[in-house]
TORKOL-4160 file (C-alpha; in steps of 0.2 Angstrom, whole numbers, padded with zeros to 4 digits, m for minus):
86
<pt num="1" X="0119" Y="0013" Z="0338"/>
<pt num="2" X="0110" Y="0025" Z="0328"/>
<pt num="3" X="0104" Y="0035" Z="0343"/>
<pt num="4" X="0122" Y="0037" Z="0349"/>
<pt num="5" X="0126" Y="0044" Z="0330"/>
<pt num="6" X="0113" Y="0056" Z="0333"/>
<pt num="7" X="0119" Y="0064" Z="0348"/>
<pt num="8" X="0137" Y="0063" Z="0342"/>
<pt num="9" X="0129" Y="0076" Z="0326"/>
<pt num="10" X="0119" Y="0083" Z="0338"/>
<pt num="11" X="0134" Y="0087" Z="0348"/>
<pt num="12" X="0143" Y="0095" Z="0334"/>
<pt num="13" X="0131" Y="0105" Z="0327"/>
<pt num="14" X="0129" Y="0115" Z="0343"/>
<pt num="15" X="0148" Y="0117" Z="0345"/>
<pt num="16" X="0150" Y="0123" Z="0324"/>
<pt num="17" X="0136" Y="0135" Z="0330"/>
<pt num="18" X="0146" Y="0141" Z="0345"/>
<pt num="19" X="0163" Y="0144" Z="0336"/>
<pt num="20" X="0152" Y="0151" Z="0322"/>
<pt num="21" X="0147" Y="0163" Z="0330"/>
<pt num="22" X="0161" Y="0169" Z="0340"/>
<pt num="23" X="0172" Y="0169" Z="0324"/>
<pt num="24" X="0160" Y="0182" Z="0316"/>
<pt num="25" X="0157" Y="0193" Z="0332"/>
<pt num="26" X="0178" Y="0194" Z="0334"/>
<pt num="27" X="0180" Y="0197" Z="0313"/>
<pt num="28" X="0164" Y="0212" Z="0317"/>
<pt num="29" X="0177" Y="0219" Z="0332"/>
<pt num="30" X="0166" Y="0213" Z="0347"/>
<pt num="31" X="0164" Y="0204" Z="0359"/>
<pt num="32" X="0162" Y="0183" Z="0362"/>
<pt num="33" X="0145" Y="0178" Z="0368"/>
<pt num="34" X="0149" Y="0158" Z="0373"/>
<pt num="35" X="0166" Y="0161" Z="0380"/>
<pt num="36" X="0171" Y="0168" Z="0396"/>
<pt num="37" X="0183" Y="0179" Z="0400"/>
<pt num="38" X="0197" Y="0172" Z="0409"/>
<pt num="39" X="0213" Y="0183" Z="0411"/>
<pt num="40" X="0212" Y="0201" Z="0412"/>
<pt num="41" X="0227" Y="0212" Z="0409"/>
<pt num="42" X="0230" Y="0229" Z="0416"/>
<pt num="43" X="0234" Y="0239" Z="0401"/>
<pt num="44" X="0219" Y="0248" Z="0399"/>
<pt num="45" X="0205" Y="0232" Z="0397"/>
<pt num="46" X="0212" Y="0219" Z="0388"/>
<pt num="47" X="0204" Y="0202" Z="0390"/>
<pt num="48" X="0208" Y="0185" Z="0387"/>
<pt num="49" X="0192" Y="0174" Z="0384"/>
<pt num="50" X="0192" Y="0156" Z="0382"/>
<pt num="51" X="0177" Y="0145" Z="0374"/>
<pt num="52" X="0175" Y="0127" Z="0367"/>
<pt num="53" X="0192" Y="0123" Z="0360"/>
<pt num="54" X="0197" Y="0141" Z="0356"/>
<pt num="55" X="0200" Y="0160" Z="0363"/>
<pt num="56" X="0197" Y="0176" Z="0358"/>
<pt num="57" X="0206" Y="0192" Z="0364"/>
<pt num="58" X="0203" Y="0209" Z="0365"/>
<pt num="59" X="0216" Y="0223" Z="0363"/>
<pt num="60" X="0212" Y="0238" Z="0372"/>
<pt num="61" X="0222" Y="0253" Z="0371"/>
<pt num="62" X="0221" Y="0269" Z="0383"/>
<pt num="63" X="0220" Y="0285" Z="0379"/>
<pt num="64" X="0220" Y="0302" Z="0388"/>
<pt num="65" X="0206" Y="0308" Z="0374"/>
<pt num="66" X="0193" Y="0296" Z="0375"/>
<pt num="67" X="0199" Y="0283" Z="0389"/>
<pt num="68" X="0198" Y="0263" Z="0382"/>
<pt num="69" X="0195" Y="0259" Z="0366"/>
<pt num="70" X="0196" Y="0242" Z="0358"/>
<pt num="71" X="0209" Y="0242" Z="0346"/>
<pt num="72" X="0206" Y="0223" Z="0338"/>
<pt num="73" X="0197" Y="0206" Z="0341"/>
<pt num="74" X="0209" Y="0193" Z="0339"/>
<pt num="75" X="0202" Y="0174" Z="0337"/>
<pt num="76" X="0211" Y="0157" Z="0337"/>
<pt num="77" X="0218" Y="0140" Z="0347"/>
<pt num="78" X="0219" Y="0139" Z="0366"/>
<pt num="79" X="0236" Y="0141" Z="0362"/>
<pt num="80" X="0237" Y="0158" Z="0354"/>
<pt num="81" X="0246" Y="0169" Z="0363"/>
<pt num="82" X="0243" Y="0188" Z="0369"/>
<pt num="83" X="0254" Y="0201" Z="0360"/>
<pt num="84" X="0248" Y="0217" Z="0359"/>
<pt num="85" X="0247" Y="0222" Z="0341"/>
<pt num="86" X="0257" Y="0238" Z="0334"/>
């Protein structure tokens, strides 16, 4: 019993770690490293990635000046959807 317990803790330490870690890259304006991108949208780069029991998007916006540029980094719930921010 005890050794189920401690693979259940075990278990969620790593997955705090993952969704740690994503949160703070998206609030820093980059990219996800334990998710994976997913759904791609043909506005100039945007991509929808999904990780352990949550997503990320990146807004890109294209410009003539200086081609893509990521405008924001949004994180949240599988079921957040993609709007494209004004």
């Amino acid at each position: 019993m005890k050794k189920r317990g401690a693979i259940i803790c075990i278990i969620l330490v790593i997955w705090s770690a993952f969704i740690i870690t994503d949160f703070s890259l998206a609030r820093a304006n980059k990219l996800p490293i334990f998710a994976i991108p997913i759904i791609r949208y043909k506005d100039g780069g945007s991509i929808e990635y999904y990780g352990l029991d949550y997503k990320v998007i990146k807004y890109v916006k294209l410009t003539v000046e200086r081609g893509p540029e990521v405008v924001k980094v949004d994180f949240g719930t599988w079921f957040m959807r993609f709007s494209y921010p004004q």
